[in-house]
C-alpha positions in Angstrom: 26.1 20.0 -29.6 23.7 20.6 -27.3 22.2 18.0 -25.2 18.2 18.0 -25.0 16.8 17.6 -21.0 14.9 14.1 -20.4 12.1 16.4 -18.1 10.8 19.3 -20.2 7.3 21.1 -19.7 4.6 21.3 -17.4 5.0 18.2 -15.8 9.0 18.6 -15.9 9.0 19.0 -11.6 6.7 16.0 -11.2 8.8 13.9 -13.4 11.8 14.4 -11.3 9.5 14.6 -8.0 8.8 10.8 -8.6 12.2 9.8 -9.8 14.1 11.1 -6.5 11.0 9.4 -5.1 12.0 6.3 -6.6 15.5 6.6 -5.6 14.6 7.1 -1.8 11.9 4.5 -1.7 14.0 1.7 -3.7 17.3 2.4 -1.0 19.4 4.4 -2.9 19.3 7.1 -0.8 18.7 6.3 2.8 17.7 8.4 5.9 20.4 11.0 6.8 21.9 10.9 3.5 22.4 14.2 2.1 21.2 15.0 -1.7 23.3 16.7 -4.2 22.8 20.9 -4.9 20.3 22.4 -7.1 22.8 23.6 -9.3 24.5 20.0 -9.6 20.6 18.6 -10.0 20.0 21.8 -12.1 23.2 20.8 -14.3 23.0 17.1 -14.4 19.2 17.0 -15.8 19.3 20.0 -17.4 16.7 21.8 -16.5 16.6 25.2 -14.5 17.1 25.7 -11.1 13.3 26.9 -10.3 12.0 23.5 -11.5 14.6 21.5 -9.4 13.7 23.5 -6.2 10.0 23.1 -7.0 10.6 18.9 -7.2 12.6 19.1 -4.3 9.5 21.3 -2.3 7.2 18.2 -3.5 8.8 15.9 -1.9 9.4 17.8 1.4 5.5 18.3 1.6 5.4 14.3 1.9 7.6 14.4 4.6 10.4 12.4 2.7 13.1 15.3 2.6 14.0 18.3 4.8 15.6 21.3 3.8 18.1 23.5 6.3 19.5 26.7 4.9 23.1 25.5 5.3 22.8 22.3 5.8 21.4 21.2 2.1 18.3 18.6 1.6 18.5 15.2 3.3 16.4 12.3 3.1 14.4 12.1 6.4 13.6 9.2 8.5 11.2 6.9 7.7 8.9 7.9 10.3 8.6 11.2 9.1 7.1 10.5 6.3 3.6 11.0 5.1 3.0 7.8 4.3 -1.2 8.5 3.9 -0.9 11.1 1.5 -1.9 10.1 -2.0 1.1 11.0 -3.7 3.4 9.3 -1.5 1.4 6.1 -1.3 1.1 5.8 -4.8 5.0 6.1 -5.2 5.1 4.0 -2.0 3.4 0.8 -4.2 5.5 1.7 -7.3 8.5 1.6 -6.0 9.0 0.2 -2.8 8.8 -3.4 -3.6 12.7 -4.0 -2.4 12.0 -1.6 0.7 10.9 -4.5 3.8 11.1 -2.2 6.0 7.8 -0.4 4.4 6.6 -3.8 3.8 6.7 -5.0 7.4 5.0 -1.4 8.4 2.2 -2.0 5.6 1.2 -5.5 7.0 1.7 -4.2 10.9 -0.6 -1.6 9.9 -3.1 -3.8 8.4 -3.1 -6.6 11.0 -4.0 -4.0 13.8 -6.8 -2.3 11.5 -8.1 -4.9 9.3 -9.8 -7.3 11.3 -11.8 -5.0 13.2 -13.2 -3.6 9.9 -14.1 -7.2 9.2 -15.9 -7.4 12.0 -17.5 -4.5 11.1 -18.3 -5.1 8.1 -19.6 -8.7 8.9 -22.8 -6.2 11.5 -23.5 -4.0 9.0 -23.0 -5.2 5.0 -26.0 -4.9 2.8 -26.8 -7.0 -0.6 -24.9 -4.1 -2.6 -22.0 -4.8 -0.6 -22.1 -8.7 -0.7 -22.1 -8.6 -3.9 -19.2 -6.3 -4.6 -17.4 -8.9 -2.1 -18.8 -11.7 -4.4 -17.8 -9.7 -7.4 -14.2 -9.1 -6.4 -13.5 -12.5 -5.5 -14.8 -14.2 -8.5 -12.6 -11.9 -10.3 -9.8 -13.4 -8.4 -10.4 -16.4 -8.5 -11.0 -16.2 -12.8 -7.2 -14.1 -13.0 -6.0 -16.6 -11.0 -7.1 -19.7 -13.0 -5.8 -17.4 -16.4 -2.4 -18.1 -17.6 -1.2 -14.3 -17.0 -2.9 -14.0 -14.1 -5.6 -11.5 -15.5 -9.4 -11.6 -16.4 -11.3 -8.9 -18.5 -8.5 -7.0 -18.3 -7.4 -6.6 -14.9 -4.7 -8.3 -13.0 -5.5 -11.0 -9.9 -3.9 -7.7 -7.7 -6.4 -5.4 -9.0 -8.8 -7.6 -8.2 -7.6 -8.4 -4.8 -7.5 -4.7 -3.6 -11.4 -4.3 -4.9 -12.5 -7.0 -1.8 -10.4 -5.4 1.0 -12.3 -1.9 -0.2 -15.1 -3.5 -0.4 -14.7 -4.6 3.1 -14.3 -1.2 4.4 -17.4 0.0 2.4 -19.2 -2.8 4.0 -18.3 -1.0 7.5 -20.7 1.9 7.0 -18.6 4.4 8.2 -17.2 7.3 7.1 -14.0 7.2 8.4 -12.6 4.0 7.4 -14.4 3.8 4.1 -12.0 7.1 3.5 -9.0 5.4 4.7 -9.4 2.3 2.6 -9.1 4.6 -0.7 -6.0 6.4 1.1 -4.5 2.7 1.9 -5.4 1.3 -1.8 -1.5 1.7 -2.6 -0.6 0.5 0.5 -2.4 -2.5 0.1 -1.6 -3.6 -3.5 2.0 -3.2 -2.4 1.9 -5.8 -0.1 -0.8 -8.1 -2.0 1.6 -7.6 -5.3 5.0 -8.4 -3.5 2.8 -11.7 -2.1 3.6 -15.2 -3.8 1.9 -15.9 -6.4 2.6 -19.8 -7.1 -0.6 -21.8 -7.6 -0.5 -23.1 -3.8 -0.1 -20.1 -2.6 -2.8 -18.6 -4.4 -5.6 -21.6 -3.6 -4.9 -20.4 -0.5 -4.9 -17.2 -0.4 -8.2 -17.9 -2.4 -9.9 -19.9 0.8 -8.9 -17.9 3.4 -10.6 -14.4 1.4 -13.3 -17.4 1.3 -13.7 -17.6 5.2 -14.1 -13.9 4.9 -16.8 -13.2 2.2 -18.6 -16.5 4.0 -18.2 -15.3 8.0 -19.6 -11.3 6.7 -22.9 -12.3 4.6 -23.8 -14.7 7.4 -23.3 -11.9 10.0 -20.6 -13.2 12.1 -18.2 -10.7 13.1 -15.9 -12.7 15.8 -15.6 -15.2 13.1 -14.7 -12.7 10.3 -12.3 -11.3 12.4 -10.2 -14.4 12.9 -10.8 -15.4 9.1 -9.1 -11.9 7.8 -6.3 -12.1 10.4 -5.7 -15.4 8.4 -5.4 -13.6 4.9 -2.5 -11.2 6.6 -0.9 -13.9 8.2 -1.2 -15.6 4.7 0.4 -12.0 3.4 3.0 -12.6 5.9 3.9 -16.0 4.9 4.0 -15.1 1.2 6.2 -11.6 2.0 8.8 -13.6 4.7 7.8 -11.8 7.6 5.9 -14.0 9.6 7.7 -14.3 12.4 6.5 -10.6 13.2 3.0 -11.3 13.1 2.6 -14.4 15.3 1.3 -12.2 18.0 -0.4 -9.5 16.6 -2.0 -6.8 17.8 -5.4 -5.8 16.9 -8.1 -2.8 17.8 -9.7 -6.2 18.7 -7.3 -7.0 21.1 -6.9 -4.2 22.4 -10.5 -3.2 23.3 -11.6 -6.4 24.5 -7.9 -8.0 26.0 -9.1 -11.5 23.8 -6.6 -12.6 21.1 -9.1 -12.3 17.5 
C-alpha cells in the first residue's frame, strides 16, 4: 500500500522549512551537526527531491544551514544566523522556548537597546501614543486579573508586546519604530518564557507602571532606569539574572553613567 506524504502542495517546502526549523531551534540538531541527504529527506517524507532542496535553500537564506558541494548541509553557528529576518524570528518565538542560549541573546539585546528607546520615547510621545501605552497596559493588567490569562480575546503576552511597540512608536524615529516590528517575535519569546505566577506578574505590572508614568511626564533618565527594571524583571523570571547585573546600555555607553 502506498503511504500518502504528510507535506503535499504548495506550501509542501515551507512545511518542512519550519519543521527542520523546529528541530534546530529546539536543540536537536546543533551547530556542526550534519543533516541527512535529499534523497534520505526525499525518502523519509515522501516528497520529491526538488521540494526538499527548495526547504533546505530556505533555511540557508536565514543563515541557519550551509551547504558545501561535498560536504552535505550542516547546521551553522548560532551567530550566523539571521536572527532579524521575519521568518526566522517568527520560528525563533515558536520554537525556541528550551534554547537559553537564544533567550540570554534576546534579553542582552534588549537591555542594551531598550532603555535608550525609553528615553526616547519619554522626549518625544504624543497623546496618540500615551494612550496606546495606557491601552496596552490596561489590557495587561485585565488578562492578568482573568483566570486564563486573556481579555477580549488576547493573551496577557499579546498584550505585553503591544506596550514595548508602543514604546518604540513613541520614539519618532524611523529606524527603531522598524526594528520594534522586526523584534515583535523576539520579544514575546522572552515575555512568554517569563513567570507568570501572580507575584511575579503584580510586579512585572508596576515596573511597566514606572515606565508608562516616567514617559507621559517627560522624564527620560527616569524612564530609562524604570524599563531596565522590566528586563531585569525578565531576567529574574527567565533565570538569567546573574548576566544582567551589569548591563550594558547605548546609555552607558554614550554618556559612561550606569542608567
Amino acid at each position: 500500500m502506498n503511504q500518502v506524504s504528510c507535506f503535499s502542495g504548495q506550501s509542501a517546502r515551507f512545511d518542512i522549512a519550519e519543521q527542520l526549523a523546529k528541530s534546530i531551534l529546539s536543540g536537536r540538531y546543533q551547530p556542526d551537526d550534519a543533516l541527512p541527504g535529499e534523497r534520505e529527506f526525499s525518502q523519509s517524507l515522501r516528497v520529491s527531491r526538488g521540494t526538499v532542496r527548495s526547504a533546505l535553500q530556505m533555511l540557508v537564506d536565514v543563515g541557519l544551514l550551509t551547504r558545501i558541494a561535498g560536504q552535505g548541509t550542516r547546521v551553522r553557528e548560532l551567530t550566523s544566523w539571521h536572527l532579524l529576518d521575519p521568518r526566522l524570528s517568527a520560528w525563533v518565538a515558536r520554537y525556541a522556548r528550551s534554547n537559553l542560549r537564544i533567550q540570554r541573546e534576546v534579553v542582552s539585546f534588549r537591555m542594551a537597546v531598550e532603555p535608550f528607546v525609553t528615553g526616547l520615547a519619554a522626549q518625544h510621545a504624543n497623546a496618540f501614543d500615551l494612550l496606546a501605552l495606557e491601552s496596552a497596559w490596561l489590557g495587561m493588567k485585565s488578562a492578568m486579573e482573568a483566570p486564563d490569562r486573556h481579555y477580549q480575546g488576547r493573551s496577557y503576552t499579546d498584550y505585553d508586546v503591544d506596550f514595548h511597540e508602543a514604546i518604540f512608536a513613541a520614539s519618532h524615529n524611523l529606524i527603531w519604530t522598524q526594528i520594534s516590528h522586526v523584534l515583535k517575535s523576539a520579544i514575546a519569546l522572552s515575555v512568554e518564557q517569563s513567570s507568570h505566577n501572580v507575584a511575579a506578574l503584580d510586579d512585572s505590572m508596576a515596573r511597566h507602571y514606572c515606565v508608562m508614568e516616567a514617559i507621559r511626564l517627560r522624564q527620560p533618565e527616569a524612564a530609562t532606569r524604570a524599563a531596565v527594571r522590566v528586563l531585569e524583571r525578565t531576567a529574574i523570571d527567565l533565570g538569567i539574572e546573574e548576566e544582567m547585573l551589569r548591563p550594558t546600555t547605548l546609555v552607558t555607553e554614550a554618556t559612561g553613567e550606569q542608567p
